[in-house]
Each structure stands twice: as structure tokens, then as C-alpha cells.
C-alpha positions in Angstrom: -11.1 -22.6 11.8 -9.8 -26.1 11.8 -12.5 -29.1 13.0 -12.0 -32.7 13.3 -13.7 -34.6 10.3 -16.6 -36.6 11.3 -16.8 -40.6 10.3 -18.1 -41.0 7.0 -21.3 -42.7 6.8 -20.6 -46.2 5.6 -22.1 -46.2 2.0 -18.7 -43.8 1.6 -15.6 -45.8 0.2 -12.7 -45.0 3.1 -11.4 -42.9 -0.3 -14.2 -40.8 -0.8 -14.3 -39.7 3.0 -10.7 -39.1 3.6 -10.8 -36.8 0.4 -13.5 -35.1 2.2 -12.2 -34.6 5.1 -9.0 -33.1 3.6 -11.0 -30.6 1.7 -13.2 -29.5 4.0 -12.0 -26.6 5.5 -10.3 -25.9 2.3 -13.7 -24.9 1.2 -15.6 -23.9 4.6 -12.8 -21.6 5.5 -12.7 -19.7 2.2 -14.0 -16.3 1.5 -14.7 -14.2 -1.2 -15.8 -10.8 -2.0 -15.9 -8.0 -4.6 -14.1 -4.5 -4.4 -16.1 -2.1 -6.3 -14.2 1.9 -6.7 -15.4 4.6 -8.5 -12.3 7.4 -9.3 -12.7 10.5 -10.6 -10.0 12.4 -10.6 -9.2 16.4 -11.6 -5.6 18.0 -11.6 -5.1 21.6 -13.0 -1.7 22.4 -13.5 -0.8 26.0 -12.2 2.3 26.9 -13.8 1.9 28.5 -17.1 4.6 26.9 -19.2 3.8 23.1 -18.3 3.4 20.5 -21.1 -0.2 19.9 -20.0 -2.9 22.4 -18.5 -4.4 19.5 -16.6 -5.7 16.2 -16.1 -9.6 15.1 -16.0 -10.1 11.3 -16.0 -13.2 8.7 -14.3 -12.9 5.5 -14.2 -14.4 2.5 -12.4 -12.4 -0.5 -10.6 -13.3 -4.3 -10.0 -11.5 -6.0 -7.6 -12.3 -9.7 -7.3 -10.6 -11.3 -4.1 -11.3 -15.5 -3.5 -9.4 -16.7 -0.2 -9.5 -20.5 0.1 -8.9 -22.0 3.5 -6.5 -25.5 3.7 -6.6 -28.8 3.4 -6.5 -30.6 6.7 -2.8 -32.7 7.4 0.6 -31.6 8.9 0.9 -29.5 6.0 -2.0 -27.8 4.9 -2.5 -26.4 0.9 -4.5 -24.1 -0.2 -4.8 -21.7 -3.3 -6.2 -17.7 -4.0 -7.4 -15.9 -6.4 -6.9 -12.2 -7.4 -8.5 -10.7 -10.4 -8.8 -7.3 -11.3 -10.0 -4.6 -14.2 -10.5 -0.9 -15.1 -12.9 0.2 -17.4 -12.8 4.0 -18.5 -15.5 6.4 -18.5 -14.3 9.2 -19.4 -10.8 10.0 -20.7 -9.6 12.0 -23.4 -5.1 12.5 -24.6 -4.7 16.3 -23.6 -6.5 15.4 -20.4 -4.5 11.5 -20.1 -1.5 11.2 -16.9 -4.2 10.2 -13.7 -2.5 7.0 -13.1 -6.1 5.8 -13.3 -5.8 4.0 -17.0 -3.0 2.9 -18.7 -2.0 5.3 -21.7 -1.1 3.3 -25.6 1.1 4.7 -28.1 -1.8 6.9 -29.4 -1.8 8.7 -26.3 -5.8 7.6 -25.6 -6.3 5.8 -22.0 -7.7 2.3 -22.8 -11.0 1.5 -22.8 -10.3 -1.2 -19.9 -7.9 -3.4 -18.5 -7.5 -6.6 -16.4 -5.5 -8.6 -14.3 -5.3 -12.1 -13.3 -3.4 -13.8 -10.3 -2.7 -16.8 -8.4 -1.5 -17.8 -5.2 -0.3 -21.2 -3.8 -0.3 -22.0 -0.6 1.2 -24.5 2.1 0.3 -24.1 5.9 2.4 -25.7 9.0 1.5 -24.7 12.6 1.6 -21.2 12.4 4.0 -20.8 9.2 2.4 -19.9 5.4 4.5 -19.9 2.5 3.0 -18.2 -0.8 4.2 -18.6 -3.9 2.6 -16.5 -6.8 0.9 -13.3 -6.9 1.7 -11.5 -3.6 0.4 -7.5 -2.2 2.9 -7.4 0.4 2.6 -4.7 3.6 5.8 -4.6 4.7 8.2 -1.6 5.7 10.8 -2.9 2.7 8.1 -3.3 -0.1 4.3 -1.7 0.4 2.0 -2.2 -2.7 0.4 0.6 -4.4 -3.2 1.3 -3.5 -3.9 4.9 -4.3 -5.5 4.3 -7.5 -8.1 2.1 -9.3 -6.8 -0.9 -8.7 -3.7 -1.8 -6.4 -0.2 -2.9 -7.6 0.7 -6.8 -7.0 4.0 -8.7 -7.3 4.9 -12.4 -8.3 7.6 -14.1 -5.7 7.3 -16.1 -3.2 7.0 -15.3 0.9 7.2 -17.3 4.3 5.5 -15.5 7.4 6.1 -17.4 10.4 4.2 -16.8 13.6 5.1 -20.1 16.1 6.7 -17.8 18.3 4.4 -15.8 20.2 4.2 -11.6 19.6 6.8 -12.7 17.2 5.8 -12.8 13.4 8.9 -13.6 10.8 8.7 -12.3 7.3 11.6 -13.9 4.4 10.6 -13.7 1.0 12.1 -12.9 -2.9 9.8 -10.9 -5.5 10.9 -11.2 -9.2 8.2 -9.1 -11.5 6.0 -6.3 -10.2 2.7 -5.2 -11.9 2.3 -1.4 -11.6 -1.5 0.1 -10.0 -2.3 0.6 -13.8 -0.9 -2.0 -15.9 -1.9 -5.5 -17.5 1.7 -6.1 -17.4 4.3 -7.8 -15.3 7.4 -6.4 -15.3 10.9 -7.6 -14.1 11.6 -5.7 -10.5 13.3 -2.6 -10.5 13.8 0.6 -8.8 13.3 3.6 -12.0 14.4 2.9 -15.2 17.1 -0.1 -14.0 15.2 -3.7 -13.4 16.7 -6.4 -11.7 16.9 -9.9 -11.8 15.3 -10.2 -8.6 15.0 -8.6 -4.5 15.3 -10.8 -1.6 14.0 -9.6 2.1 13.7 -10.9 5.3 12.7 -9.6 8.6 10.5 -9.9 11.8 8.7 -7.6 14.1 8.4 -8.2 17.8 5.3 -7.3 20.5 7.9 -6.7 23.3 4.6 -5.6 25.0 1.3 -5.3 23.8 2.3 -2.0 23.6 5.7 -1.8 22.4 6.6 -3.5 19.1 10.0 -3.3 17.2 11.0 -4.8 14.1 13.6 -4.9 12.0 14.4 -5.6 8.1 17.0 -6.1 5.5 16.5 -6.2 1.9 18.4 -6.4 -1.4 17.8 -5.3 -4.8 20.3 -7.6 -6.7 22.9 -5.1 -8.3 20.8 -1.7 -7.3 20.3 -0.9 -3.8 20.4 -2.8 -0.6 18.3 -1.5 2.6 18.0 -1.8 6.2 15.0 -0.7 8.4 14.6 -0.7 11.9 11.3 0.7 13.8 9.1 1.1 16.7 6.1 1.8 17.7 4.5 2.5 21.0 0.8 3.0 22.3 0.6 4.6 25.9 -2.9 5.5 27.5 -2.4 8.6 29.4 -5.7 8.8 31.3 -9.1 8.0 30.6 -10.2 8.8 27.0 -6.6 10.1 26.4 -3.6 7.9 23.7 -1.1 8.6 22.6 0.7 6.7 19.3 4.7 7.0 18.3 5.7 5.5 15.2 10.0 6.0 14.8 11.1 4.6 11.3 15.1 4.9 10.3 16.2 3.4 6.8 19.6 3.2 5.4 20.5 2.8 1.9 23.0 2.3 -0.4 23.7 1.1 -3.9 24.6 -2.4 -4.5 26.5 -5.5 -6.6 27.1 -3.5 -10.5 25.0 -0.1 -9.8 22.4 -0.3 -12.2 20.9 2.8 -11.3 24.2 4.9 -10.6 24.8 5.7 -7.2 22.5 5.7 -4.4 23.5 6.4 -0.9 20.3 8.0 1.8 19.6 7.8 4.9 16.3 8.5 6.3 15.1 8.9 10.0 11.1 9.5 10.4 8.2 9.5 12.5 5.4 10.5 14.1 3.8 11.1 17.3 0.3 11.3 17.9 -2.7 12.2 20.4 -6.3 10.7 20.4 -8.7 12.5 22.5 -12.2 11.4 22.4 -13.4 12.9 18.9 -10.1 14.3 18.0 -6.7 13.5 17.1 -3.9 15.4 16.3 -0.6 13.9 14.7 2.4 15.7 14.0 5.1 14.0 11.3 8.9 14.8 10.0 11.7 13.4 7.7 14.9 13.8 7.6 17.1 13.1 4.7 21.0 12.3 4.5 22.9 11.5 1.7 23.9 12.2 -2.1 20.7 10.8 -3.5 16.6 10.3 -3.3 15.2 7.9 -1.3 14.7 4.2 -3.4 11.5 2.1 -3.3 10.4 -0.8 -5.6 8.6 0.1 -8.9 5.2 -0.9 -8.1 5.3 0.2 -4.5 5.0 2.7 -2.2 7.9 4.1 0.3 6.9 3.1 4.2 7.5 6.7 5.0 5.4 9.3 7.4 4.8 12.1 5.2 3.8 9.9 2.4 0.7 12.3 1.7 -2.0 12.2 -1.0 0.2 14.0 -3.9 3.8 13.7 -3.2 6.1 11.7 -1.2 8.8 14.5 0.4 12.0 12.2 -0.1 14.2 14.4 -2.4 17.8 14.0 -1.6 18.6 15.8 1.6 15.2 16.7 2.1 13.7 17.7 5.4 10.3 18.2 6.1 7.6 18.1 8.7 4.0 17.7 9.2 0.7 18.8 11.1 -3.0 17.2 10.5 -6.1 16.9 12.3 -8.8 13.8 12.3 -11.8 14.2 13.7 -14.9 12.1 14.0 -18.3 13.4 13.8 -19.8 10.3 15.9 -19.2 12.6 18.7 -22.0 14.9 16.9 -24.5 11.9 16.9 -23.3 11.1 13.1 -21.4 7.7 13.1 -19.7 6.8 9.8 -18.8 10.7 8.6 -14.9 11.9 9.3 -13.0 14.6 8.7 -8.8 15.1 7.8 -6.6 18.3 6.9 -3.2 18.0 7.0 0.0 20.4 6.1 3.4 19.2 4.9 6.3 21.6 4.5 9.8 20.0 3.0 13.2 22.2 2.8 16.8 21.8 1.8 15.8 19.8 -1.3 18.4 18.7 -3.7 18.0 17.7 -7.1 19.9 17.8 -10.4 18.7 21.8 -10.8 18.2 22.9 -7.3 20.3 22.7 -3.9 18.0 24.2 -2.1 14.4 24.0 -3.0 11.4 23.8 -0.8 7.8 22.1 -1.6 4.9 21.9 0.3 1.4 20.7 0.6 -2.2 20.8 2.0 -5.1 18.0 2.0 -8.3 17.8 2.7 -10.7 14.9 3.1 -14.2 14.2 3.7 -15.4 10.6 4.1 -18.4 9.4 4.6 -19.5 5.4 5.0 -23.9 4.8 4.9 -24.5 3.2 8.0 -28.0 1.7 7.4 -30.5 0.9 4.6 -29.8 -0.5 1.0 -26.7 1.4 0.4 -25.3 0.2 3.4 -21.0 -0.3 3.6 -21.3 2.3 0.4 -18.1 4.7 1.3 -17.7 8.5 -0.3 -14.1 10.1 -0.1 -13.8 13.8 -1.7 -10.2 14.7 -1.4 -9.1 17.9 -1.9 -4.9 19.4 -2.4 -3.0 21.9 -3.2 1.2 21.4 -4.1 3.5 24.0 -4.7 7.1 23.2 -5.7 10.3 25.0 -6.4 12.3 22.0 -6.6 12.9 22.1 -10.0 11.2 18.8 -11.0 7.4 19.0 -10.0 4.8 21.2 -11.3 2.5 23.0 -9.2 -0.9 21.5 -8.9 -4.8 22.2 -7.4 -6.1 18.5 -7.5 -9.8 17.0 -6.5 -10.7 13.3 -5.9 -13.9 11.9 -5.6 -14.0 8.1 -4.8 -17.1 5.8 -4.4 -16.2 2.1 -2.5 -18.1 -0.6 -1.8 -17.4 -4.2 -0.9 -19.8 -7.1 -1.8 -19.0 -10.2 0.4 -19.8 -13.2 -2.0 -19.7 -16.0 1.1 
């Protein structure tokens, strides 16, 4: 929060105190903290004839997060810091693919890896521009966080909120760093990169319930994308909500076609119901179009039955979901939930298939310690089965175990 800079006592050159003042809440307003995640993660591989039986790798994540405030002025400036590594514990090359470690030429998951960015910053009214190393949430580009450590991108973005219920997002990436990389790649959607991808877009709170938004993006000579959703909140009686969330993407290739040809369509949603202790959400997708639906390298598609193992955007792909939350506060045990969900996709198309189906199960158990010195300390065992006859995916049993805690520095 902003305060008015108090007189410098008079000892203080004018100089000295208007420095000061500028950086106060530079420094006050900044926050910083530590991610810690510990990943362990077990894939067998059911289908007899597939290149590897399974995959077996642990690893643990640090996520260091500095957030300064800004300067005081018209224009405010400010800076952040994002530094992260991975460091193996256990890994071996016929048990290698977890996306948990990056894999050398000798096929052995390295020992650790590390990441390093930087943010600039400039602040006026209730409009930030950032220019550096960005983890966007939007609906065009979502970073990767399913891993050790999350995906980031360099770029630059404006978010403008002057207008109220109205926030404004505009912004161009240029190189993406994947969830398990030290790299920075140029953007790109598969094997085709790009020189860069421009977006812009807003989303409007045309009630408190009620909120549309829109988007437009381009990935210079690959794809270009619209989006348009909605989302609506509506309390039905006391103790009773229900949640829609309608998303509707259209894409097609763009400029020289880098990656061939990419035409999709893609209408999806969700609809759920919150009663007390329970909530019950059903999901669907449906796919038009000659090809897959495209998302950044780096990033993850803003899609509803984007599940724990697959994503259920094949070409032409239709496919629907059913899952169950429930909270066991209700049982007198605050900080333990529970999740099982089942997604069934049909009428997939690929290269070798025109009409393949895939589905999957998930099961999670979460618990976060409430009290006492492990307090905050989170435990997620997540549990899936996929089966596939789309031609392209092997079928897989999979277990995740995944220890988090957050350590707030100041």
C-alpha cells in the first residue's frame, strides 16, 4: 500500500530524503517467499510392445519468488525476481521421460538444474507493464505447472485495470522456458518456432457474477486464435451454487504455415454444483476441424478436460466429463479433500485412426497440516489410469506423490 513520505529530519540533505521517500514502498511493499515440492512420480506402461515398461523418477523443486513493490511518483518502478532448480534423487535411463528432470544425450536425468529471471516493472494508476520473465494466466497462453518447477516466458505485458470490473491484457512473448529446462527457447507451437506471438484482450465483471472476456492472439507465421468466454456464479438457495464456465476457441494457421496446416475449432465447458461438503462438476469438448488443437510450447491449453495425464484435444475429438470434490471439514477434519473424476473422448482423428476413443480416471487425496510445526506442509497422492486406442498414446497406470510447502521470507 502507498503512504505519503514523512519530512525528513533535518540532519537529511533534501537528496537523501527524497531518495527515501521514492524507495520506500519499493521495499515495504515487497514480498518474498520460497516454494518447496517434493515429486515422485511412477508410470507403468500397459501395452506390451512399448519402447519403455515404465517410468520411476523423484525429485525435489526450489522455487524462489522476490516481489518488490514501487517507487513512489506518477510512474512507479519496480523489479522481481524468479529463481528456480531441480535436483534429482532418484533417476535412472530405462526409467528417464517424467518430465520431472531434464534428459542429456546419455540418456541420464541431470543431477540438477536452475533457472534465473527478471522482471521490470513501471506502475501508472491502475496500469503495470512487465517486461522480462513473465508466468502468464491467460485463456491464450497458461504456463505449465504440473511438474517440478513451472514453465516461464520472456516478453513483455500491459494489464490495465483503470476501468472498473474491467481488466485489459496486451502483451508479445518471444522465448519460452519449458517446466524442465535451463533453456530459453524461441516461441513455437511443436517442432515450428517463431519469431515471436502478440495477444491482447480483456475480461469484463458485467456483474459480480457474470464475467465475459474475450481474446485474440497471433503466432507470427503459425496459427492465429480467437477466444471468447463466460462465466457465471448463481446462488440457488442457502448453502446451494452453482458455477458455468462456457469457453469457444477458433483457430487457424497463419502468415507462411510453419507447422502445415491448422484449422480447429473448439467449444467447451463446464457446469457445476456446490452443496455444503460436496460438489459435483460435469465437463465436455467438442472438436471441429482438420487438425489438433494448438497451444504454445511451454504452456498449457485453457481447456475443461485438461486432466492430470492427457489433454482430450485430438482433431475432431469429442469428449465429456464427470468428477466429484468433497471436503472432509464437514467430518470435523479441515484441511483433508477428496477428487475422482472420469473423462471419456470419442471420434478421435489422427494420422492412423479416424475413429479412436481414449479415456481416463483420477484420483486424488490432499491433505494440508493445519496446526503445529509442520503447519502449511501440503500431501497430494494422485492416482490414474489412461487407456488409448488413438493410435498415438500408450496406455498407462500412473501414481504421484507430491509434498509442498511455502516458506514466506518477509
Amino acid at each position: 500500500m502507498s503512504r505519503p513520505c514523512l519530512a525528513a529530519p533535518l540532519l537529511f540533505s533534501i537528496g537523501t530524503s527524497l531518495a527515501n521517500c521514492a524507495l520506500a514502498d519499493f521495499v515495504d511493499d515487497s514480498t518474498a517467499r520460497v516454494e518447496l515440492r517434493n515429486f515422485y512420480l511412477n508410470r507403468d506402461f500397459r501395452q506390451h510392445d512399448a519402447p519403455q515398461s515404465k517410468t520411476d523418477e523423484w525429485a525435489q523443486g526450489f522455487t524462489g519468488r522476490l516481489v518488490s513493490g514501487f517507487t513512489e511518483g506518477a510512474v512507479g518502478f519496480g523489479v522481481d525476481a524468479l529463481g528456480q532448480m531441480g535436483v534429482k534423487l532418484d533417476s535412472s535411463p530405462d526409467r528417464r521421460g517424467s518430465g520431472l528432470l531434464p534428459a542429456g544425450d546419455s540418456g541420464r536425468a541431470a543431477d540438477n538444474y536452475s533457472k534465473l529471471g527478471l522482471t521490470a516493472k513501471a506502475r501508472t494508476s491502475k496500469s503495470v507493464l512487465s517486461v522480462g520473465t513473465l508466468q502468464p494466466t491467460l485463456p491464450v497462453v497458461m504456463y505449465n505447472d504440473t511438474r517440478l518447477l513451472g514453465s516461464s516466458f520472456r516478453g513483455g505485458l500491459l494489464n490495465s485495470q483503470d476501468i472498473q470490473g474491467l481488466s485489459i491484457n496486451a502483451g508479445r512473448l518471444t522465448q519460452a522456458s519449458l517446466r524442465d529446462s535451463s533453456s530459453h527457447d524461441d516461441i513455437g507451437y511443436g517442432a515450428a518456432s517463431s519469431d515471436h506471438f502478440d495477444f491482447a484482450g480483456a475480461n469484463y465483471a458485467l456483474t459480480p457474477q457474470l464475467n465475459l472476456s474475450y481474446y485474440g492472439a497471433n503466432l507470427q507465421d503459425i496459427y492465429r486464435q480467437q477466444f471468447a468466454g463466460l462465466t457465471h456464479r448463481w446462488s440457488l438457495a442457502e448453502g446451494l451454487v452453482m458455477k458455468s464456465d462456457l469457453r469457444y476457441f477458433d483457430t487457424r494457421d497463419e502468415g507462411r504455415k510453419l507447422a502445415g496446416t491448422i484449422d480447429n475449432r473448439n467449444f467447451n465447458g463446464m457446469i457445476g454444483l456446490e452443496y455444503k461438503a460436496h460438489r459435483f462438476t460435469t465437463a465436455w469438448q467438442y472438436l471441429s476441424g482438420d487438425g489438433d488443437f494448438p497451444f504454445l510450447n511451454g504452456a498449457e491449453p485453457y481447456v475443461a478436460n485438461l486432466v492430470t495425464f492427457n489433454l482430450f484435444t485430438r482433431a475432431q475429438e469429442d469428449s465429456w466429463q464427470l468428477r466429484y470434490d468433497y471436503d472432509f471439514a464437514a467430518w470435523g477434519i479441515p484441511g483433508l479433500s477428496f477428487m475422482t473424476r472420469y473423462v471419456d473422448g470419442r471420434h478421435v482423428k489422427t494420422a492412423t485412426v479416424n475413429d479412436g476413443r481414449e479415456w481416463e480416471r483420477d484420483t486424488d487425496l490432499a491433505y494440508v497440516v493445519q496446526d503445529g510445526p509442520l503447519k502449511g506442509v501440503s500431501v497430494r497422492w494422485r492416482n490414474v489410469t489412461f487407456r488409448s486406442g488413438d493410435g498415438l498414446t500408450t496406455d498407462a497406470d500412473e501414481n504421484r506423490l507430491i509434498v509442498g510447502y511455502t516458506l514466506a521470507l518477509w
